[in-house]
N, CA, C and O atoms as a GROMACS GRO file, in nm:
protein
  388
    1UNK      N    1   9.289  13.027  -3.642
    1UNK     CA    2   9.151  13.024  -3.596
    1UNK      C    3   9.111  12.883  -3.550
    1UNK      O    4   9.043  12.865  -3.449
    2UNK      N    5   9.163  12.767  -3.642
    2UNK     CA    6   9.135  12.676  -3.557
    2UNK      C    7   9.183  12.613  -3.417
    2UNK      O    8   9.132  12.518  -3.358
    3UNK      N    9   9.297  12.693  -3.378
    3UNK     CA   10   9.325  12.678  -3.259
    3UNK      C   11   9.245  12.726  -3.154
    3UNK      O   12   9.209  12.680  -3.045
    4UNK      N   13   9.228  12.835  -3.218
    4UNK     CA   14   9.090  12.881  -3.090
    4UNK      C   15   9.032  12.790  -3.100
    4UNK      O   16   9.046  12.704  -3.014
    5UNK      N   17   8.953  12.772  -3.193
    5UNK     CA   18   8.814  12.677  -3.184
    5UNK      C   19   8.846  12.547  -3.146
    5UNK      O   20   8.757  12.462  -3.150
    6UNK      N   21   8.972  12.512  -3.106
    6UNK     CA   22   8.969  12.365  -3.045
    6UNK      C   23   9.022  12.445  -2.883
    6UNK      O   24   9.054  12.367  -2.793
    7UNK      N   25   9.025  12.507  -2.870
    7UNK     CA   26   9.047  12.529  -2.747
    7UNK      C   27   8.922  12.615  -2.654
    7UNK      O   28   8.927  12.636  -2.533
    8UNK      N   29   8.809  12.656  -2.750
    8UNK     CA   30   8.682  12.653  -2.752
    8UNK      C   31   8.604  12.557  -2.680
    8UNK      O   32   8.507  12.558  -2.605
    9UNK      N   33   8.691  12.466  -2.738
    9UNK     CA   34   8.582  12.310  -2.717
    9UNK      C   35   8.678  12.234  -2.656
    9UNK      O   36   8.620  12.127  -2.674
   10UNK      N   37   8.784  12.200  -2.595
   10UNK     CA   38   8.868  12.117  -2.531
   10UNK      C   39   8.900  12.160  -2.376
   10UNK      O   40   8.923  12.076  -2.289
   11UNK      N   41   8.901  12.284  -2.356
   11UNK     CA   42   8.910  12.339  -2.230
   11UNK      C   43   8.747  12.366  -2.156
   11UNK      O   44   8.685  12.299  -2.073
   12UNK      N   45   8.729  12.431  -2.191
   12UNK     CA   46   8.586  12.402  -2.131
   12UNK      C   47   8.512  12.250  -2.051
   12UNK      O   48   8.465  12.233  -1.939
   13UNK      N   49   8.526  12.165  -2.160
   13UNK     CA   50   8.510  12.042  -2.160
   13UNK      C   51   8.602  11.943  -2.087
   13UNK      O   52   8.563  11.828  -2.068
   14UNK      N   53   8.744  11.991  -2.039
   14UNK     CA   54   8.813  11.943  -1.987
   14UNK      C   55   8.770  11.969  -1.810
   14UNK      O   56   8.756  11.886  -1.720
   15UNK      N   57   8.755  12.139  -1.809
   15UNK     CA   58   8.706  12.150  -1.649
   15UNK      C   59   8.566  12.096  -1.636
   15UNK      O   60   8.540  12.070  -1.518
   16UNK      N   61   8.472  12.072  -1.717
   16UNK     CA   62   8.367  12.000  -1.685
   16UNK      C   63   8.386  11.866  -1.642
   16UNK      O   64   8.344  11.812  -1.540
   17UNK      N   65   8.465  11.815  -1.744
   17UNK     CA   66   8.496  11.640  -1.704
   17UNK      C   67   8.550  11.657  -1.598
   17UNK      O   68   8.516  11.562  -1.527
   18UNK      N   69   8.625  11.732  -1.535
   18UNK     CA   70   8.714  11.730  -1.406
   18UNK      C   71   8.595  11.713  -1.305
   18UNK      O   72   8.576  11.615  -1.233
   19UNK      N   73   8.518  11.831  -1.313
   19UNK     CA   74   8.438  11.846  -1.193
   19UNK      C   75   8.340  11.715  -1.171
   19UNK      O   76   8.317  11.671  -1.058
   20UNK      N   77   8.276  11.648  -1.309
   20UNK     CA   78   8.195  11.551  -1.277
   20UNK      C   79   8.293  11.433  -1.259
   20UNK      O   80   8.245  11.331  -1.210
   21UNK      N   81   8.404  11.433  -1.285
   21UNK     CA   82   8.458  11.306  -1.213
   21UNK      C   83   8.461  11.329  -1.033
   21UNK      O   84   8.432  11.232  -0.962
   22UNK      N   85   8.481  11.403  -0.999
   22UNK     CA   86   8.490  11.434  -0.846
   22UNK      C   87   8.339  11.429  -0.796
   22UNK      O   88   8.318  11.424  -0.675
   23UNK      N   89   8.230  11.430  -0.889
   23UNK     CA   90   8.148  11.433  -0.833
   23UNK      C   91   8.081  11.273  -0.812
   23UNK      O   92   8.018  11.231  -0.716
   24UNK      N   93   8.123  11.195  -0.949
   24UNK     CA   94   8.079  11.091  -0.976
   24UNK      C   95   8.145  11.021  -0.840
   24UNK      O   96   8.088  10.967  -0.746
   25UNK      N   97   8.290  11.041  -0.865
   25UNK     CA   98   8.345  10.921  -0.771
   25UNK      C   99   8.368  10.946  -0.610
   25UNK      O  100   8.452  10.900  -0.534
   26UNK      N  101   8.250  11.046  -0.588
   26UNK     CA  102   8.233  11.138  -0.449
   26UNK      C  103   8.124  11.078  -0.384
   26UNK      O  104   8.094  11.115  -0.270
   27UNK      N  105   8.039  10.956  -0.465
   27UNK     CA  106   7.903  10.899  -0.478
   27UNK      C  107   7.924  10.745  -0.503
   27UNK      O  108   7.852  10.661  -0.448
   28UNK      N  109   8.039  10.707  -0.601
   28UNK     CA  110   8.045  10.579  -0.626
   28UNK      C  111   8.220  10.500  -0.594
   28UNK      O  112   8.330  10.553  -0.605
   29UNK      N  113   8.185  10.368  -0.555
   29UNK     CA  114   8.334  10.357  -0.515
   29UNK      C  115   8.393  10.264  -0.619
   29UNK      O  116   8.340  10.153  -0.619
   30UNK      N  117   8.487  10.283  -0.703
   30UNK     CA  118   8.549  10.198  -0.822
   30UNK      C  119   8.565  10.099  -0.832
   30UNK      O  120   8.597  10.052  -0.941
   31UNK      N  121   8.545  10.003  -0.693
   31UNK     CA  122   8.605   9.883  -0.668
   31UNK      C  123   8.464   9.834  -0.701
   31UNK      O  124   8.470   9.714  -0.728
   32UNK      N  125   8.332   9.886  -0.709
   32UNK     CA  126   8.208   9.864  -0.679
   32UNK      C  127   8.113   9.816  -0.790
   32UNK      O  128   8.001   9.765  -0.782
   33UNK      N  129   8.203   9.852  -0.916
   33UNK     CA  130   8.159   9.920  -1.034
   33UNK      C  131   8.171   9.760  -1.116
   33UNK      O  132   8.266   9.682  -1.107
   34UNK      N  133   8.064   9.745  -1.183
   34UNK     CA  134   8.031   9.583  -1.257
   34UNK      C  135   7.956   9.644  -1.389
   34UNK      O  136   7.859   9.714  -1.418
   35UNK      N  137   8.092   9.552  -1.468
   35UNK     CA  138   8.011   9.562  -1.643
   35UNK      C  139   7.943   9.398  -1.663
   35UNK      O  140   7.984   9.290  -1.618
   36UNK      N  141   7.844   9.426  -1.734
   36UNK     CA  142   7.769   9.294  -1.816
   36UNK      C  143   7.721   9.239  -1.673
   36UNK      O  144   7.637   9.150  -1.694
   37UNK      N  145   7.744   9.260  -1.522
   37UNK     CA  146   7.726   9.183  -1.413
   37UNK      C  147   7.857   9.090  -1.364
   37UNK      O  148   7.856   8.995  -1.286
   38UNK      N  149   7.988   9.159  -1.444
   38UNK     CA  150   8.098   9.117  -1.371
   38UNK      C  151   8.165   9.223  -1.291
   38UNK      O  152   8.119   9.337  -1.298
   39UNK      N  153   8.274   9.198  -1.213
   39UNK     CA  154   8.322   9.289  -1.146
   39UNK      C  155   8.452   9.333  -1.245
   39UNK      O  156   8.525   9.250  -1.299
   40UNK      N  157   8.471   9.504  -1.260
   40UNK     CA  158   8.554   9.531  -1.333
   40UNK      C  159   8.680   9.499  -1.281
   40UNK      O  160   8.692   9.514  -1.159
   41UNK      N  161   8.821   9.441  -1.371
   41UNK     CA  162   8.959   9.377  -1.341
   41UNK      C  163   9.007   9.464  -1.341
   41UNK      O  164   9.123   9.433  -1.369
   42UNK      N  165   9.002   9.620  -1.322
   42UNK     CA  166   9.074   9.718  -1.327
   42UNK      C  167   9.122   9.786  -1.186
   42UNK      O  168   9.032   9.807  -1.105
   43UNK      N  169   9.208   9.810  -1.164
   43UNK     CA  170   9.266   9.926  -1.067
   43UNK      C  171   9.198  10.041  -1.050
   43UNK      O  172   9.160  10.100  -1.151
   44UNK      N  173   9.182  10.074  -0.972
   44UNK     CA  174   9.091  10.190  -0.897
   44UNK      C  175   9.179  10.353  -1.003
   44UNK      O  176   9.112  10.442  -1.056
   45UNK      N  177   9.270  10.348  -1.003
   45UNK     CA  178   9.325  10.428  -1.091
   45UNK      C  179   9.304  10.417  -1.251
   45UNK      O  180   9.275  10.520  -1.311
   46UNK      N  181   9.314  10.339  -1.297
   46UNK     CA  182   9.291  10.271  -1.419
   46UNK      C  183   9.116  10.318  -1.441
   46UNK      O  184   9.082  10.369  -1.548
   47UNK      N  185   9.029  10.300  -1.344
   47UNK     CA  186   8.873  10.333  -1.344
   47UNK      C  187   8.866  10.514  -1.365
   47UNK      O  188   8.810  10.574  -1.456
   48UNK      N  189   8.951  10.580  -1.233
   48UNK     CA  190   8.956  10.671  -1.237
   48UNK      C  191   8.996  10.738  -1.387
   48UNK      O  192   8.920  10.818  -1.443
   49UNK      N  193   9.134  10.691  -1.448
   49UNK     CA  194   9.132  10.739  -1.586
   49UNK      C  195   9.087  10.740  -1.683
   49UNK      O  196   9.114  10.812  -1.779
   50UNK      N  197   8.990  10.636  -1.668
   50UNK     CA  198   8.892  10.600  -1.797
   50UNK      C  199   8.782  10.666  -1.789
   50UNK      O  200   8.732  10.696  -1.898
   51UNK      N  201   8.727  10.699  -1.695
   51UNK     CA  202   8.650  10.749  -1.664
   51UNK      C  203   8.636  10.918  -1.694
   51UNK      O  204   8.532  10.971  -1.734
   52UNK      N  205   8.741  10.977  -1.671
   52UNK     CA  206   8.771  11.124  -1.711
   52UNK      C  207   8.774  11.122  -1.846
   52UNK      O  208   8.708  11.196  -1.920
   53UNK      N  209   8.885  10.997  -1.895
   53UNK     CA  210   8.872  11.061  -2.066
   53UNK      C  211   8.714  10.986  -2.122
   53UNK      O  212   8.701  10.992  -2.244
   54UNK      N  213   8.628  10.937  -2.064
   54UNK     CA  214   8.516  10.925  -2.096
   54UNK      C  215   8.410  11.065  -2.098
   54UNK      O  216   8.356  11.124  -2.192
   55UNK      N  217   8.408  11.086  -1.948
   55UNK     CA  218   8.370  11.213  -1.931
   55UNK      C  219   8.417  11.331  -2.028
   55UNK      O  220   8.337  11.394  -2.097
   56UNK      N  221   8.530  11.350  -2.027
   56UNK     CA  222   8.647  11.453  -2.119
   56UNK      C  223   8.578  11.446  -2.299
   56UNK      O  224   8.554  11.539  -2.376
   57UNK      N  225   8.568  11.338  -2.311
   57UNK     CA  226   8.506  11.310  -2.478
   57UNK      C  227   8.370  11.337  -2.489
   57UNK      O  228   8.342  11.411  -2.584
   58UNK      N  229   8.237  11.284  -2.390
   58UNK     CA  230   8.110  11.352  -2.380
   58UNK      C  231   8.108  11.495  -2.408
   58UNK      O  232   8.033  11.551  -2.488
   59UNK      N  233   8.206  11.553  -2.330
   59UNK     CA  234   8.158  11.718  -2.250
   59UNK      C  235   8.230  11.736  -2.412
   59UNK      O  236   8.150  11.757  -2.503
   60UNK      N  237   8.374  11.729  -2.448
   60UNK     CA  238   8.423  11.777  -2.579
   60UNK      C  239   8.284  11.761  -2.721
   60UNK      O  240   8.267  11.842  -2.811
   61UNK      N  241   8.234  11.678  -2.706
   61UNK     CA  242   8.126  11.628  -2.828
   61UNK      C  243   8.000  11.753  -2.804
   61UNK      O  244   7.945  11.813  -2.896
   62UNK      N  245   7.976  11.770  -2.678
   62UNK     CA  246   7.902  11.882  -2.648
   62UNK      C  247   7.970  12.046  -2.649
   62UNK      O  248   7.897  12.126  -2.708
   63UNK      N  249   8.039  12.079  -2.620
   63UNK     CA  250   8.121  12.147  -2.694
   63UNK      C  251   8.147  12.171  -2.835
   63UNK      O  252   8.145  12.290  -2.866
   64UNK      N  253   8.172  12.079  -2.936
   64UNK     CA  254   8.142  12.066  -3.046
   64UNK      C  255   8.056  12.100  -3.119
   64UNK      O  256   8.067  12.172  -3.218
   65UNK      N  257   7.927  12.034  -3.059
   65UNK     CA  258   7.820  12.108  -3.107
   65UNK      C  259   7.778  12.259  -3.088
   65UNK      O  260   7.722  12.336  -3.165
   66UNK      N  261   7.832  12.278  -2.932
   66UNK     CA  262   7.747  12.451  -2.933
   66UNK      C  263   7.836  12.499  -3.047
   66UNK      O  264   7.779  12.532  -3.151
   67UNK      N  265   7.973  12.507  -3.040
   67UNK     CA  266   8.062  12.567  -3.157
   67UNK      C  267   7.986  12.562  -3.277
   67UNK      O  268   7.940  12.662  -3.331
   68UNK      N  269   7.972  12.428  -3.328
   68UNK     CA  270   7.915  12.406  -3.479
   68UNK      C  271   7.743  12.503  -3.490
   68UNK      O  272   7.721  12.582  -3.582
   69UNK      N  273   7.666  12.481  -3.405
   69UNK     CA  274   7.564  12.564  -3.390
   69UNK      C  275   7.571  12.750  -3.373
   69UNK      O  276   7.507  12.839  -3.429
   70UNK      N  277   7.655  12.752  -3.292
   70UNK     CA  278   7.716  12.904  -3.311
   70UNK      C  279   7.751  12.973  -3.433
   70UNK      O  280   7.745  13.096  -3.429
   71UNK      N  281   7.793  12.907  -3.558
   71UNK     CA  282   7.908  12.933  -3.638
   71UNK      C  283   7.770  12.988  -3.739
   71UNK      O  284   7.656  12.942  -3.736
   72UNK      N  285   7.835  13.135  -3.854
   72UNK     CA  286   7.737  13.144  -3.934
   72UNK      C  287   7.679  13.057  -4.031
   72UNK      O  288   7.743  12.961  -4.073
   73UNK      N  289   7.558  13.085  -4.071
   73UNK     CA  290   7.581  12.991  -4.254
   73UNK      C  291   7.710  12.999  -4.344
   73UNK      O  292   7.745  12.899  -4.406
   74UNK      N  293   7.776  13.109  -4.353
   74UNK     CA  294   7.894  13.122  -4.454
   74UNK      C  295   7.974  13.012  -4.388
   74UNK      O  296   7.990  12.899  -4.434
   75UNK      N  297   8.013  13.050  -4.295
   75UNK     CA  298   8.078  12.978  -4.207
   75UNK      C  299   8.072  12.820  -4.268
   75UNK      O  300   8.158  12.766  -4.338
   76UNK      N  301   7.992  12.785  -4.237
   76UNK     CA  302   7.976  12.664  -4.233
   76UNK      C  303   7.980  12.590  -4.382
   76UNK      O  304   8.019  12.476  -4.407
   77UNK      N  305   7.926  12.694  -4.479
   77UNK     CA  306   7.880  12.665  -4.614
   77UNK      C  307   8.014  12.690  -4.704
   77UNK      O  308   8.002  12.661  -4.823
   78UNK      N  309   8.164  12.751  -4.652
   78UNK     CA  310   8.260  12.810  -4.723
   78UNK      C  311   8.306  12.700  -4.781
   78UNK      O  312   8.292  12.591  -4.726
   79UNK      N  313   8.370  12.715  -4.899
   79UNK     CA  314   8.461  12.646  -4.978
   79UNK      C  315   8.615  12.654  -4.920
   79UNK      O  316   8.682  12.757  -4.926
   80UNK      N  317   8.658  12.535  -4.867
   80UNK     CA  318   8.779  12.512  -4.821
   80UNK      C  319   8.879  12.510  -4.896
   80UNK      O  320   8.992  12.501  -4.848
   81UNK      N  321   8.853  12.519  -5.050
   81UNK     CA  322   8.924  12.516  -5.150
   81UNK      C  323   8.938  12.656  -5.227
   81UNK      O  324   8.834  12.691  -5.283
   82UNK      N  325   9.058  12.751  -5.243
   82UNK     CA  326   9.046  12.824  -5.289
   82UNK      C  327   8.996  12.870  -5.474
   82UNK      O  328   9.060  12.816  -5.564
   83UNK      N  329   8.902  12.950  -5.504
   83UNK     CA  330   8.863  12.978  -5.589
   83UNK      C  331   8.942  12.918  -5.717
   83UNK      O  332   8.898  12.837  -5.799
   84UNK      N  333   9.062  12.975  -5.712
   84UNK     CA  334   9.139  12.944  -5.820
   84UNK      C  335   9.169  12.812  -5.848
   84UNK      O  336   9.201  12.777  -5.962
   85UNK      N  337   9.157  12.712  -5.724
   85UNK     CA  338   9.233  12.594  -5.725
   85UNK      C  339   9.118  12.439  -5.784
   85UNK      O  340   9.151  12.323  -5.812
   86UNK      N  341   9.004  12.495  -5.783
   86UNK     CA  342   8.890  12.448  -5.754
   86UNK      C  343   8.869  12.370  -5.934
   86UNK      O  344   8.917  12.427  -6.032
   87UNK      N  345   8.789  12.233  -5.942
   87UNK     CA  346   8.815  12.188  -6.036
   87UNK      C  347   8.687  12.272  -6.120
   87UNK      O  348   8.599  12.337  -6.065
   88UNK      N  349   8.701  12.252  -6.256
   88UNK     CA  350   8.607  12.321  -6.356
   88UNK      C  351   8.495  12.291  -6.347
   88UNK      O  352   8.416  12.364  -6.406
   89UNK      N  353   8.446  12.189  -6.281
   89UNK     CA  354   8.301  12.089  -6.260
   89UNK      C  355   8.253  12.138  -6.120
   89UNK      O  356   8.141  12.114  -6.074
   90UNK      N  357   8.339  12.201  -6.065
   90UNK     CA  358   8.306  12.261  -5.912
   90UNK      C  359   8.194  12.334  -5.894
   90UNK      O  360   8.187  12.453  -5.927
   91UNK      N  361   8.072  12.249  -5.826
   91UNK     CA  362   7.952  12.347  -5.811
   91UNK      C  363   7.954  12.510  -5.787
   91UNK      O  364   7.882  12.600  -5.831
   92UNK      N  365   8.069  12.508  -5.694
   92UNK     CA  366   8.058  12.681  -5.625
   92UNK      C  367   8.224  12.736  -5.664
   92UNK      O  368   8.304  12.793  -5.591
   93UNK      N  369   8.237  12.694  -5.807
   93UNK     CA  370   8.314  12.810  -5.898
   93UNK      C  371   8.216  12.952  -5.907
   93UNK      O  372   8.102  12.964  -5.954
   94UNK      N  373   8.292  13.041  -5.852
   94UNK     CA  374   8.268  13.166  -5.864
   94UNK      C  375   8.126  13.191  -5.779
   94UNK      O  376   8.085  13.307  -5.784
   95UNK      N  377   8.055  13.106  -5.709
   95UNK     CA  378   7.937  13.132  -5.587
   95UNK      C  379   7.976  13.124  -5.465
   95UNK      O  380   7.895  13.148  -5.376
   96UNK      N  381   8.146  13.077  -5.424
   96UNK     CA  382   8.181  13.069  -5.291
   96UNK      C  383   8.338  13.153  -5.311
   96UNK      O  384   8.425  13.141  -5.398
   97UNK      N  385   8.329  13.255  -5.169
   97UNK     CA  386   8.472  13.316  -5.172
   97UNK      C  387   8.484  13.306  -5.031
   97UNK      O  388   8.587  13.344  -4.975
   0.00000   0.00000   0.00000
């Protein structure tokens, strides 16, 4: 199950970053691009890749959330620890299955 759910949130988020990089750099030219008011020392490729896995990590974090918002209360509230394994002081001995 957690494979789905990262592929929930990693693919989705991957064709989003795709598309807004084509859109971004369809509008702006890399060579153009100044941090702090310097000109960036990077390769136009080097911009281009940073830029996607920038994009790629936004859209994934948003992703993230609809998932986490989607998911039930149990869901969210379950004990990752099975019943049996769980120490004697364990709040949700015998209130979580």
């Amino acid at each position: 199950m957690k494979a789905q759910r990262w592929m929930w949130i990693a693919w989705p988020a991957f064709l989003v970053a795709s598309v807004l990089e084509m859109i971004v750099f369809a509008m702006v030219d890399p060579g153009d691009l100044h941090w702090f008011g310097n000109p960036l020392e990077l390769s136009r490729q080097a911009i281009y890749t940073l830029a996607f896995f920038v994009f790629w990590c936004v859209t994934m974090a948003s992703s993230a959330l609809t998932t986490l918002l989607a998911m039930s209360p149990f869901e969210v509230n379950r004990c990752p620890v099975p019943e049996t394994e769980r120490p004697q002081d364990c709040a949700r001995n015998g209130g979580c299955s």
